[in-house]
N, C-alpha and C positions, 0 to 999 in steps of 0.2 A: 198682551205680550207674554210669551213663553219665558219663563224667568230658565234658561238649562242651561248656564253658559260659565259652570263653575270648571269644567276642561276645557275651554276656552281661553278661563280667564288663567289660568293655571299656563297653558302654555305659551301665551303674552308677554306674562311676567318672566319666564325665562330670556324674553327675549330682550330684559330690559325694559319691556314698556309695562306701562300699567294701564287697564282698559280691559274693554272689554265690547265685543258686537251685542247688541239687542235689538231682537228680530220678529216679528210675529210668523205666527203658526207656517203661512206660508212659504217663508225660509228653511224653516227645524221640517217642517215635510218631506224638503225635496232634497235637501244637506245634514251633513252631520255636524257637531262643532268642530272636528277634527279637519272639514272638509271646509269648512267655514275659515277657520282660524287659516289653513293654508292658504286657500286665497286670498284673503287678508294680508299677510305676510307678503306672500310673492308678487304682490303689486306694490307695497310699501317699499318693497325692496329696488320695486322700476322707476318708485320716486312719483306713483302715480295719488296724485288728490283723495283725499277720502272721501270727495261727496263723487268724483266719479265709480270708485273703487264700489261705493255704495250703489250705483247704477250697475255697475255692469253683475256685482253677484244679483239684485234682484230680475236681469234680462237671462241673465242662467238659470235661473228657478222659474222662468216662465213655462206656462204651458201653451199649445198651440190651441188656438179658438175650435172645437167643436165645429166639423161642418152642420150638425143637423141642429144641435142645442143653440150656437151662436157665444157656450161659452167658453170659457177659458181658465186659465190660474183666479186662485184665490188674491183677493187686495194683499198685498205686501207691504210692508216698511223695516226698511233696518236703522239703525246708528249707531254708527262705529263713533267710539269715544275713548280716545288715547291720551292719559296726561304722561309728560315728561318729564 
């Protein structure tokens, strides 16, 4: 796991919460934490679940499968960990 997520966690804590996303490489690839942390937010705010929230940023970092190779994105994992 890419430990970057010190403006992440920085802009959480303004918003009240403490937490912070942790992601491997696959995520910090295709997203910034700036980019991270919004989506983050803006689905907490729809009141949506964190293990979906946590689905849908890694199907947005998805790559489309290679027709010739057969590949695709890199393996991913994130979690979002919020105490309040």
């Amino acid at each position: 796991m890419r430990v970057n997520g010190q403006l992440a966690i920085a802009r959480l804590w303004r918003l009240s919460l403490q937490g912070a996303p942790k992601a491997t490489d696959g995520v910090w690839d295709s997203r910034t934490n700036q980019e991270v942390v919004d989506f983050i937010i803006e689905r907490m705010k729809a009141v949506v679940p964190l293990n979906e929230i946590g689905r849908q940023l890694i199907e947005s970092c998805k790559l489309p499968v290679h027709p010739v190779t057969g590949f695709g994105s890199d393996n991913m994992t994130i979690i979002i960990a919020i105490v309040r």
